[in-house]
C-alpha positions in Angstrom: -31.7 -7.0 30.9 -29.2 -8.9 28.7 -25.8 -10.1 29.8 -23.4 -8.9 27.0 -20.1 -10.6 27.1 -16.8 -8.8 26.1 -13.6 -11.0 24.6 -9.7 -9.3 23.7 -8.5 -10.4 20.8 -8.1 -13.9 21.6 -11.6 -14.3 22.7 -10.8 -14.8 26.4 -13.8 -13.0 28.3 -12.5 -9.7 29.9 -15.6 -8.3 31.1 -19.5 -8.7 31.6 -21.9 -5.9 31.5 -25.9 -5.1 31.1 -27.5 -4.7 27.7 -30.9 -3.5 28.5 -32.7 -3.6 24.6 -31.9 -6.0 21.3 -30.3 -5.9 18.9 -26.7 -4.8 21.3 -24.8 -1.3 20.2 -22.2 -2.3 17.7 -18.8 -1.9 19.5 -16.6 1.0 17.5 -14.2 0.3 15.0 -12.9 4.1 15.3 -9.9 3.8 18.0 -8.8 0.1 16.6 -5.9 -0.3 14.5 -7.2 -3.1 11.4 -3.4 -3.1 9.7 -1.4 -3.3 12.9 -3.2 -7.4 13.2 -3.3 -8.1 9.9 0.2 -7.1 8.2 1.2 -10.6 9.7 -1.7 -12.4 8.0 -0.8 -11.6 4.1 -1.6 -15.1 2.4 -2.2 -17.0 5.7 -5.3 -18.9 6.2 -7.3 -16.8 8.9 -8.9 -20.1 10.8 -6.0 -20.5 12.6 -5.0 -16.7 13.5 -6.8 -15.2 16.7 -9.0 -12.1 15.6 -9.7 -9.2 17.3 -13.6 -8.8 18.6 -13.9 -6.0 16.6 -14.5 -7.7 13.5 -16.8 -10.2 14.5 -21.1 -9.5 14.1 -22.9 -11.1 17.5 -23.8 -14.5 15.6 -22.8 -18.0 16.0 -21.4 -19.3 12.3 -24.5 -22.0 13.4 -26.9 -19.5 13.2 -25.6 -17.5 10.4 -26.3 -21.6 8.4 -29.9 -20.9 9.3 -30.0 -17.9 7.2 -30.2 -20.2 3.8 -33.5 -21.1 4.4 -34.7 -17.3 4.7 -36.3 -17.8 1.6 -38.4 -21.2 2.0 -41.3 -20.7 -0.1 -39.4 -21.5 -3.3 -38.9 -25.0 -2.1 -42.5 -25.1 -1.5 -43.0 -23.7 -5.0 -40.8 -26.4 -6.5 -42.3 -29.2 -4.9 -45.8 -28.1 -6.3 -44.2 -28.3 -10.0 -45.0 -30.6 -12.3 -42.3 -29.7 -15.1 -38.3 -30.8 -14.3 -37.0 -27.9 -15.6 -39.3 -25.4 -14.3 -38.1 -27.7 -10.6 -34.6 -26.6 -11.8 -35.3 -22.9 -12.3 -36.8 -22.7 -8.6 -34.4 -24.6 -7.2 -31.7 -22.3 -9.2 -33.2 -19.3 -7.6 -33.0 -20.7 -4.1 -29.4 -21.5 -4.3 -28.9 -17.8 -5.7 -31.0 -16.7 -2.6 -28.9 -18.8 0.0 -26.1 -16.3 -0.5 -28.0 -12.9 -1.3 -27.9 -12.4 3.3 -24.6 -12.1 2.9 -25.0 -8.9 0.9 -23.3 -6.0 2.8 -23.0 -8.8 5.8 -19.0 -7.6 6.6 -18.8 -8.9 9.9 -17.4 -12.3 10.8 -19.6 -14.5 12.2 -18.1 -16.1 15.6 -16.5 -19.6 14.8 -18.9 -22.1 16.8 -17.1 -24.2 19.9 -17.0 -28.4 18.6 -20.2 -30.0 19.3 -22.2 -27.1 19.5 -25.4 -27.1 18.2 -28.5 -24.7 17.0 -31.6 -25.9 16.9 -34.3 -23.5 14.7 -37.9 -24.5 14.5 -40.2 -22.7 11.7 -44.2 -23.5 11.6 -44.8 -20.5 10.0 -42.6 -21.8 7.2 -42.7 -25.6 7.7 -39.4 -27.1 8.4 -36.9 -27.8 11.4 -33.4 -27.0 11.4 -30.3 -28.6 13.5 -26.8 -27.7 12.8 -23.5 -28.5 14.3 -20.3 -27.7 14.9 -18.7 -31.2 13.8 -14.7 -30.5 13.5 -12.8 -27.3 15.1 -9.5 -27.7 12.8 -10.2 -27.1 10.3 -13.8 -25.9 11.9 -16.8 -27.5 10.0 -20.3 -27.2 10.5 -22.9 -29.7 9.7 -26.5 -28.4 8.9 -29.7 -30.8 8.6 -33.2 -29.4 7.6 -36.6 -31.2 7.1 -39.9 -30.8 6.5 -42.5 -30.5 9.1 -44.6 -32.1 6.0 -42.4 -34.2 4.7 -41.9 -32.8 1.4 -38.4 -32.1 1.2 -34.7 -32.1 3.2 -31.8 -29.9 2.6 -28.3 -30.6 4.1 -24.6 -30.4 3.8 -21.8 -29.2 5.4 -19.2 -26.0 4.9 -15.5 -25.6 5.6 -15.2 -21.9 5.0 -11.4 -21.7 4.1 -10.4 -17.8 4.7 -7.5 -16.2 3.1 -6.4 -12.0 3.5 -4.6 -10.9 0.1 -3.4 -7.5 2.0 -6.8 -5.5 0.3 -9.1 -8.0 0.7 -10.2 -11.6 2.5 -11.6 -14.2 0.6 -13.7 -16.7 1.2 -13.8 -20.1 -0.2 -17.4 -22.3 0.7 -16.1 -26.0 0.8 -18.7 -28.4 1.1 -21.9 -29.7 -0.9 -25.5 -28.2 -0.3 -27.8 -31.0 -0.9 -31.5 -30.1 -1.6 -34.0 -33.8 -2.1 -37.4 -33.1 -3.0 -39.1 -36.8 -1.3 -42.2 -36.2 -3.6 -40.7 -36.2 -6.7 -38.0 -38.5 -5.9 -35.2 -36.1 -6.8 -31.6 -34.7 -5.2 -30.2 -31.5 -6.5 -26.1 -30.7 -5.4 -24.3 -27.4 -5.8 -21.5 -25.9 -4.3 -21.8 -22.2 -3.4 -19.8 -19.5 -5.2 -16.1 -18.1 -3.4 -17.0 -14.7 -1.3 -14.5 -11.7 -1.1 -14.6 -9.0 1.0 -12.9 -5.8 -0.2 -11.2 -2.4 1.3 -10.4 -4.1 4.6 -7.8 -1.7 5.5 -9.4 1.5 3.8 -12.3 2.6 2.3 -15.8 1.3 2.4 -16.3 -2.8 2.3 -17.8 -3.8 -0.1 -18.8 -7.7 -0.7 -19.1 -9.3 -4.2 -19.5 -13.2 -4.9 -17.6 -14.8 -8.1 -17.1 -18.5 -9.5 -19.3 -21.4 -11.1 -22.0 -23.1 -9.5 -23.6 -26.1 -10.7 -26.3 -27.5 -9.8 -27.3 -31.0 -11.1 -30.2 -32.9 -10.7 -29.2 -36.6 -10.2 -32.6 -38.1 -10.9 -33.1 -36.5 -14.5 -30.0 -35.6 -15.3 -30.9 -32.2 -15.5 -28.1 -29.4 -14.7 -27.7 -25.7 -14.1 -24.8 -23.4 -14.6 -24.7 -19.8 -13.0 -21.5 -17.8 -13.4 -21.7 -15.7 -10.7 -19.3 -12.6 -12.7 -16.6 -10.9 -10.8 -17.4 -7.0 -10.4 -13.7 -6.1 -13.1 -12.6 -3.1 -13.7 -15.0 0.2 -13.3 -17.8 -2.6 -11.5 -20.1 -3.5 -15.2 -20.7 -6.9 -14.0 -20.9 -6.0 -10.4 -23.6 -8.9 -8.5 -24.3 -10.4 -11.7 -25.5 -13.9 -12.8 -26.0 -15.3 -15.7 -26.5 -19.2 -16.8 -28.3 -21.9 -18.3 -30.1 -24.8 -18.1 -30.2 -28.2 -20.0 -31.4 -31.3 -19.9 -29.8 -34.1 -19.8 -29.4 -34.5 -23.5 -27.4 -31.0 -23.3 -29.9 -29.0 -24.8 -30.6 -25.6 -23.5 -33.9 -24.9 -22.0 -33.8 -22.0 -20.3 -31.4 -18.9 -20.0 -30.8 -17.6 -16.3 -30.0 -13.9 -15.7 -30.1 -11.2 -12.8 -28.4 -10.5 -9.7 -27.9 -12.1 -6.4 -28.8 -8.6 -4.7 -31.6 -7.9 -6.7 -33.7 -10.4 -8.7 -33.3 -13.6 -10.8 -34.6 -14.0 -14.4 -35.8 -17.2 -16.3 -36.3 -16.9 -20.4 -36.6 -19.0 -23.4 -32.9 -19.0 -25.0 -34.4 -17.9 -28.5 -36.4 -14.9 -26.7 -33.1 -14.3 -24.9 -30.6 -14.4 -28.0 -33.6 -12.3 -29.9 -33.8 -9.5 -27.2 -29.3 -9.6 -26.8 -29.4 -9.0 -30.6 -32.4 -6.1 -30.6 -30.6 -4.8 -27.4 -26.8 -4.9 -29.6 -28.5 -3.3 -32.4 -30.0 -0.3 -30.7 -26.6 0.3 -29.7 -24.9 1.0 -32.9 -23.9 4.2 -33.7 -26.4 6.2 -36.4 -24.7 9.2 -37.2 -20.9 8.5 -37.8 -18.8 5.5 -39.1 -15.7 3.7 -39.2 -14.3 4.4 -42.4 -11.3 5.9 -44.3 -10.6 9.4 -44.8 -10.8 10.4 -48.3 -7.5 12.8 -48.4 -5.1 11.3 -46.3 -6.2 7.3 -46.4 -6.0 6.9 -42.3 -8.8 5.6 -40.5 -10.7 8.1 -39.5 -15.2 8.6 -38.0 -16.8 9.8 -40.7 -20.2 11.6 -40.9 -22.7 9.3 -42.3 -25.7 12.5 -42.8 -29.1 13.1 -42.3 -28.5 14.3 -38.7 -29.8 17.7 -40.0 -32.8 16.0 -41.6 -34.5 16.4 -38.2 -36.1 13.0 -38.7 -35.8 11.1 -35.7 -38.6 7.9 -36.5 -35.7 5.4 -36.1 -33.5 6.7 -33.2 -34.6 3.9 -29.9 -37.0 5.1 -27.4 -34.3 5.2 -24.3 -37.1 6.6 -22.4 
């Protein structure tokens, strides 16, 4: 049996009771009132306002830190790479990966009591982890993670400032990541892209990241830009990435593209401009065109024949 402890909404413990299997039963959402706490919070920074229970997931913000590293083996991969650039794209793809957990993550971690501490050690994976809770206002937690081999550390810290816009909470990741690979002598910094979390008081949440990151390679001078695009209108550019790198000479070496759900892409930039402009083409319309209508003078479609032809050899394969 587990304990399971029970806070009200200003996380004073009200109750203890037995949990007898992990993961716990999510509490319900269904008979709580979202609007009637957060009308007063329109515009206010949400560190400093007591939240109700409800919206928090049964995780430690310390332990949530520990979810960057989930995806480990590119650091391993970049430290076996000979090639700057192809460092960069790894290491590009592991700073996109750092934030993919928090896909359809719409809980709120617990904020961590000052000078607590999680400790997380991965054999399996090769590195130790040991984060802190180093200020509680504004709260900051301080993260620390090495090698068991002695191939690489990755550290920073993260002030994650919270604002509600009445719709929506978004979150803004202060603080530098900081990823030194000892082999190759090298220290990469980025800055993690803002977070927003939509439909808080109806619908279904939804969670899409948006901003520029930039990652830059202090050794060679060697940088990386991801736009991380925010999902607009009808949701085209919904999770997607796209970016560059270049050297430190400013010349483009590699077009990045994906999304931070799904996958991340590395290409030449002449292959990439060659398939954008093969892509545009196949696009354009074949059987009508702009033009101007021959009786009245608007602007009008006009049928440009050989529809009825039956002779399809051109048309793309969209199969």
């Amino acid at each position: 049996n587990v304990f399971r402890l029970r806070m009200d909404q200003n996380e004073h413990l009200t109750c203890v009771q037995f949990v007898k299997s992990l993961p716990a039963e999510m509490i319900s959402r269904n008979n709580f009132s979202v609007w009637s706490i957060l009308k007063k919070c329109i515009g206010m920074e949400l560190s400093k306002i007591a939240m109700p229970v409800v919206f928090n997931e049964p995780l430690s913000f310390l332990q949530r830190i520990s979810e960057y590293m989930e995806h480990t083996h590119l650091i391993h991969k970049a430290c076996s790479l000979s090639d700057s650039i192809e460092r960069m794209q790894v290491v590009a793809a592991f700073a996109v990966s750092a934030v993919a957990s928090q896909w359809e993550r719409t809980g709120k971690p617990f904020n961590p009591l000052l000078g607590e501490t999680f400790e997380l050690t991965r054999e399996d994976e090769g590195y130790r982890l040991i984060s802190e809770q180093v200020s509680h206002h504004p709260p900051v937690s301080a993260f620390h993670v090495e090698s068991l081999k002695q191939e690489f550390e990755f550290h920073g810290s993260i002030y994650p400032k919270l604002k509600f816009w009445g719709k929506s909470v978004e979150a803004e990741p202060k603080g530098t990541m900081t990823l030194e690979l000892l082999k190759h002598k090298e220290a990469y910094t980025w800055v993690n892209p803002m977070c927003c979390v939509h439909n808080i008081i109806l619908g279904k949440l939804w969670i899409e990241q948006y901003g520029a990151v930039e990652i830059t390679n202090h050794s060679t001078g060697d940088t990386c830009v991801l736009n991380f695009k925010p999902c607009g209108m009808f949701g085209k550019d919904l999770h997607k990435v796209e970016g560059y790198i270049q050297d430190k000479s400013k010349k483009k070496q590699r077009v990045i593209y994906g999304k931070w759900t799904e996958c991340i892409y590395g290409v030449d930039p002449k292959l990439y401009e060659t398939y954008k402009k093969t892509a545009n083409d196949s696009k354009k319309l074949k059987w009508f065109s702009l033009g101007t209508n021959p009786h009245s003078g608007a602007e009008d479609w006009l049928y440009a024949g050989g529809y009825f032809d039956r002779n399809y050899a051109d048309c793309p394969d969209i199969y």
